[in-house]
N, C-alpha and C positions, 0 to 999 in steps of 0.2 A: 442503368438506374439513374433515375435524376429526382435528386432529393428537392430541389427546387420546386419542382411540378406537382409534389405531395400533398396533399392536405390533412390526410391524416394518418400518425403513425400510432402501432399495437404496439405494447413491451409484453416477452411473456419470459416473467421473472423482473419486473419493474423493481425490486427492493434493492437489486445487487447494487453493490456501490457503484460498478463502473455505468452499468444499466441505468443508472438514475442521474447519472453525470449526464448521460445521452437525453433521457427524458426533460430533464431541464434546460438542454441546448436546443429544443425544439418546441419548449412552451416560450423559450428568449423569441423565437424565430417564428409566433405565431401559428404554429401547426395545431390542430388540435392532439390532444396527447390521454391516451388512457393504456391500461393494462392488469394485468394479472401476478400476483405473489403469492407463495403458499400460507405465508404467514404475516397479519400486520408487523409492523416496525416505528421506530424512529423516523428509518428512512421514509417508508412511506404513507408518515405521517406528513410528513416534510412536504411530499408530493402531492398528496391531498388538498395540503393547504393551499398549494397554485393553485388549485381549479382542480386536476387531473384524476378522473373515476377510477377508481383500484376494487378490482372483487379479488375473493381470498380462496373460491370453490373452483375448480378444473372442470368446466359446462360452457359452453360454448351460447348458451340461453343467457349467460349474464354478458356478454360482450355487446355493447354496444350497435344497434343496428347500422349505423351509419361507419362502422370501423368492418363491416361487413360488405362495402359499397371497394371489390375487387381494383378498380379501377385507380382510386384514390388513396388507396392503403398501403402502407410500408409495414409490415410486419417485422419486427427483430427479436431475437433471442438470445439467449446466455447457452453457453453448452453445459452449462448445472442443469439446464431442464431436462429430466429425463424423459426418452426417446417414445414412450407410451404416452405420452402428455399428449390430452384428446385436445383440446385447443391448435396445440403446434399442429399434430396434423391435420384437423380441420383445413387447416390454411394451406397446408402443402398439398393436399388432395386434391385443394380446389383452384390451385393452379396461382396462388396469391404470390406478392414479391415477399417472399423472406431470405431475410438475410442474418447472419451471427452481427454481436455486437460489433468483433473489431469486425468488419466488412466495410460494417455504416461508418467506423470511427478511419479507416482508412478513404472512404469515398470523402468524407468531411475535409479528411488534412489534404485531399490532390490539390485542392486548387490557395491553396494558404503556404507561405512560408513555414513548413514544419521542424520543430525541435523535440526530440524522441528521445523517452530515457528508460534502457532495458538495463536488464541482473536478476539474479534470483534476488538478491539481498536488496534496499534503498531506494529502489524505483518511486514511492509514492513520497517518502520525504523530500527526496530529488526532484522528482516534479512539483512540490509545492515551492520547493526555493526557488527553483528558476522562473515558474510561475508567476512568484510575488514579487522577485528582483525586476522581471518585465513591466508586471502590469505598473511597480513605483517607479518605474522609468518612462513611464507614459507612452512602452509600445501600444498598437492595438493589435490586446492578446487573447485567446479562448483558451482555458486550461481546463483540461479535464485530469482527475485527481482517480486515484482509487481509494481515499480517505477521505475527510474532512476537515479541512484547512481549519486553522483555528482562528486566523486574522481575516478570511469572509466566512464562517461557520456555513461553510458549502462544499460540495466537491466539481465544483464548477465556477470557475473565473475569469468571468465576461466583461472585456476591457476593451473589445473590436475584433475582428474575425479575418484579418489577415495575416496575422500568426497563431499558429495551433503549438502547445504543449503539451503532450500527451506521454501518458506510461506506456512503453513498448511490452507489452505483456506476455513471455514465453509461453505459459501455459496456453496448451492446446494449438501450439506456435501459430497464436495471435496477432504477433507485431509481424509475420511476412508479408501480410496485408499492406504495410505501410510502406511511405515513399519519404522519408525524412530529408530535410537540407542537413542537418547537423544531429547529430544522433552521440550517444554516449552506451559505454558497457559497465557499470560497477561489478558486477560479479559474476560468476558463470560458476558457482559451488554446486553441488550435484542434488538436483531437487526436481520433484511431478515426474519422480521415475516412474511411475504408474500410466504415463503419458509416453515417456521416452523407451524407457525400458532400461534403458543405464546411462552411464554420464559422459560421455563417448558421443552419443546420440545429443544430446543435450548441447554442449559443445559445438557439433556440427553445424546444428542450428541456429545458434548465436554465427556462427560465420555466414551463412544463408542468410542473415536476417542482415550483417553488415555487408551486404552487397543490394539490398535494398535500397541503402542511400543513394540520394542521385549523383548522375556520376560529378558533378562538381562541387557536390557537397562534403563535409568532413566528421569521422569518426574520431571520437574521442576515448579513450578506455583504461581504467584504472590500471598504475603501475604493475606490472608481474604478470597480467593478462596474454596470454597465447595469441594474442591478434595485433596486428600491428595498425597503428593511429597515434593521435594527441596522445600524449600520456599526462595523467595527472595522479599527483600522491599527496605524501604529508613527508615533510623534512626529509628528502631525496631531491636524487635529479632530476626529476618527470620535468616535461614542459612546462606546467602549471603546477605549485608545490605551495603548502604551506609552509613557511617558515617563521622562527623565534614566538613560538608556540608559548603562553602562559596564561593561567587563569588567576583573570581578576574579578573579585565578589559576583562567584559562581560564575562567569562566563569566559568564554574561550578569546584572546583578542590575540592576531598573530598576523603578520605577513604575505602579501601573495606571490610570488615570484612566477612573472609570466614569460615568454620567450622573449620576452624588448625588454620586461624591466621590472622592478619591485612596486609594488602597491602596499604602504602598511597603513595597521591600526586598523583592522576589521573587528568586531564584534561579532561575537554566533552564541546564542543564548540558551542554546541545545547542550545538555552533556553527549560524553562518548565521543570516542576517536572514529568510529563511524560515522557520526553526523557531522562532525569534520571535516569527514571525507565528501561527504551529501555535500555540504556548502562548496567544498574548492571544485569541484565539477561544475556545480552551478554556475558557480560565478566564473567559471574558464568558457564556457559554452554562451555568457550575458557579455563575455568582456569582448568573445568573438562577433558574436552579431553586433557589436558596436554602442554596449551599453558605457555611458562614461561613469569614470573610476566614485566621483564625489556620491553621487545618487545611488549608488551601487553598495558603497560602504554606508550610507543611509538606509539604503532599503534590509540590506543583512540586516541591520542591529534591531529593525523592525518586527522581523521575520520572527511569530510564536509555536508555529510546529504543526504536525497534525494528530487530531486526536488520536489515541490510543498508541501514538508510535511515543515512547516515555513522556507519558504525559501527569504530570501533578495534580493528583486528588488532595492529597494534605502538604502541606512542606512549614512544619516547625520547628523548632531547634529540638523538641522532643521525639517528636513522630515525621515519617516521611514514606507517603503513599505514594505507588506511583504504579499505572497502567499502561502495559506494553503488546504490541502487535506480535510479539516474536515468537515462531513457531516452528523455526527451523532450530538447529542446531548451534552455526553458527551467529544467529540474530541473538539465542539466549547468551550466548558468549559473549554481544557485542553491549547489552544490556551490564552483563555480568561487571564490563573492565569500565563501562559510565559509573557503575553505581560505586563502585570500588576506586573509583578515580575521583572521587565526589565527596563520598563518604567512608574515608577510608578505617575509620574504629568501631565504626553502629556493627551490629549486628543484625544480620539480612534473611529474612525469610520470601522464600520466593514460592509463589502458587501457581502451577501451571496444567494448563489442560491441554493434551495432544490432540492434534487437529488431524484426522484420517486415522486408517487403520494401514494402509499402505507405507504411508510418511511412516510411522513408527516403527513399521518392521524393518523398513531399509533401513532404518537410522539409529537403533534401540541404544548401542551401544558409543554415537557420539551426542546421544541425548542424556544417556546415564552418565557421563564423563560433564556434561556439560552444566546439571544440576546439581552433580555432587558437590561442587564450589562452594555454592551457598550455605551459610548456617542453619539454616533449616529450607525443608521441601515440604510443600501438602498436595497431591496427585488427585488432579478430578479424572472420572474417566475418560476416555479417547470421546471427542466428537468424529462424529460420522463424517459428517456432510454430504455427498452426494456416493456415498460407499455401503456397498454391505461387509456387517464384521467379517473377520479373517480367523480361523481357527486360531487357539494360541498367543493372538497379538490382543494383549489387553494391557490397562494399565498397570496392573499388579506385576506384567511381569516385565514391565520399564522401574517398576520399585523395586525390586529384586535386585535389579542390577544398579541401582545405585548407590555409590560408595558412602553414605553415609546416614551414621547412624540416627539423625535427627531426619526423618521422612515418614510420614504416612499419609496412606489413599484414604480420600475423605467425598462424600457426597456433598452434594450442594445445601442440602437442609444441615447437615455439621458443618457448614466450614466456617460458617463468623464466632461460632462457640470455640474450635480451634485456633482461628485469629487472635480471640481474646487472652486464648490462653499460654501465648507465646510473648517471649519478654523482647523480641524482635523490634528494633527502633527503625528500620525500614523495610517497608512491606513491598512485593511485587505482584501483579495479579500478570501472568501470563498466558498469550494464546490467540489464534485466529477462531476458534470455534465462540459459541455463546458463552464465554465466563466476561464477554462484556457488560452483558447481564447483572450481574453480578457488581459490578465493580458501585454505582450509587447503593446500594444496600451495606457492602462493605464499609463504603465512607461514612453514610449517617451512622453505623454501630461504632465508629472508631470516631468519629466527634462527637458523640456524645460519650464514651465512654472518657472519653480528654477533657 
């Protein structure tokens, strides 16, 4: 494959976040660029507005004749597309180059300095810090996001194209594709068993994927981790460690202790001991490829997050909203100990929607453990996504099991009436599925209600 030679590339599933990271690194690079999503968006409304044609019907009649020209086409796909999807095979029938996202995202980083950051848990906040730590250092960098940066409202940050930053993405063990110089592991917690099959498997694969690295290059991997590399933690003795940890007016400002020497007075403007964690890797993996220390501690304090990973819809001394990605188990946990480390007297209602029917039946039990926390629970149904339901695995019976007595399953058309009627002084809307939807409607009913 030689992506250079391309003139024009297909998305089929252009909406997905990582998908669309790719489509806009190809409208940067002059390609021409169009595709297919099942449903308009945000995203690709976004896409649109470069130039780039989007149809929303599965016909092979609205694609573009000249993206039908074999010769000059790169075709790529998401593995969310399901395997019936008459377009994908069109293409495969007829002999065209197709290839999966990471394919393309692994042929992009061969010939670039690459910095790779895998875990079930922190990968997209992770690659936003190091990301932004690069690009204010004046590398030249391309980052591809699986979110939306909120300091370039994109998920693509185009600063020069000889350093790649990219999410090493487990699912559908995506990141083997890759060939990283310097690569990082936050977490290997047991998750896409629907993929794996258990957490054994999972594991393995994280080791297979750190032997990807080239061999001159260097892993790095949170403290406690079953693999051996850099270690980095918080107030331990990893090689790279935060130390003298205190927050001042709402922000984290602490020390960095690297294997030559101390770095203090950093700023991270993120709650949670998680995003903590996201920044000291960052900046362990910026301080190795030879970012210096002044600009680094500039760039941090700079750094504003990415959407939907605890991001502020209201923040006033009465009310405080706030919209989170977290979908696993232990992400609602890590949510749990920011909001609690933050706001330690309000009382906290959290709203979450389970993403799969898979995820929840594996997990029922360290998701009922993980909700019952909070002062109160409102349970939307299970999103699908790309799943058919599972007998048995419904919401009702993740409310069931949750130990507390303030919970109920609520539809979308009851939930801002339930919002309203809770005396909760911080709200959480949680979830990967569509309750992102959601979250602008929430807010105008809750400022205007203030």
């Amino acid at each position: 494959m030689d992506i250079k030679a391309v003139h024009n590339v297909y998305f089929i599933g252009i909406g997905g976040i990582g998908m669309s990271a790719l489509a806009r690194y190809f409208v940067a690079k002059g390609k021409q660029v169009a595709g297919y999503d099942k449903t308009p968006s945000d995203i690709t409304k976004g896409l649109q507005e470069l130039g780039i044609y989007i149809h929303f019907n599965d016909d092979i009649i609205e694609v573009d004749p000249k993206y039908l020209d074999k010769a000059n086409t790169l075709i790529v796909y998401t593995p969310a597309i399901p395997k019936a999807h008459s377009e994908l095979n069109y293409f495969r029938v007829n002999n065209f180059e197709v290839y999966k996202r990471s394919e393309i995202l692994g042929e992009i980083t061969k010939q670039t300095t690459c910095l790779a950051v895998a875990g079930t848990h922190g990968k997209t906040t992770t690659t936003s810090i190091l990301g932004h730590l690069l690009y204010e250092c004046d590398i030249p960098v391309t980052t591809f996001l699986g979110g939306v940066s909120e300091n370039y409202d994109s998920n693509l940050i185009l600063n020069g194209t000889e350093v790649t930053v990219v999410e090493a993405d487990e699912f559908d063990r995506s990141f083997l594709t890759l060939s990283p110089d310097l690569a990082c592991i936050t977490s290997m917690d047991a998750d896409h068993l629907d993929i794996y099959g258990d957490a054994s498997e999972l594991i393995k694969t994280f080791r297979e994927f750190s032997e990807c690295i080239k061999p001159e290059g260097k892993l790095f991997v949170k403290n406690g981790l079953p693999l051996k590399g850099v270690s980095y933690g918080i107030d331990d003795d990893s090689d790279y460690s935060a130390k003298n940890i205190r927050i001042e007016n709402g922000s984290y400002v602490f020390d960095v202790q690297t294997p030559s020497e101390l770095y203090k007075d950093f700023q991270f403007n993120l709650p949670g001991r998680h995003n903590l964690s996201n920044a000291i890797i960052a900046l362990a993996m910026a301080v190795d490829y030879g970012c210096p220390y002044n600009q680094l501690a500039k760039a941090l304090a700079s750094y504003k997050g990415v959407k939907r990973r605890f991001t502020y819809q209201i923040k006033t001394s009465d009310l405080v909203f706030v919209d989170d990605y977290a979908h696993h188990p232990e992400e609602i946990n890590a949510v749990y100990q920011a909001v609690r480390e933050m706001y330690p007297e309000k009382k906290v209602l959290a709203i979450f929607q389970p993403h799969l029917y898979s995820r929840t039946r594996d997990f029922i039990d360290e998701f009922a453990a993980s909700l019952s926390k909070f002062d109160e629970v409102l349970l939307l149904d299970i999103y699908p996504a790309r799943e058919l339901p599972i007998e048995g695995v419904t919401s009702q019976w993740l409310l069931e099991k949750i130990e507390n007595p303030h919970k109920k399953l609520v539809s979308k058309s009851e939930l801002i009436d339930d919002i309203k009627t809770s005396d909760a002084q911080v709200i959480l809307t949680l979830g990967a599925g569509d309750i992102g939807e959601e979250v602008k409607h929430i807010k105008e009913a809750l400022s205007f209600a203030n």
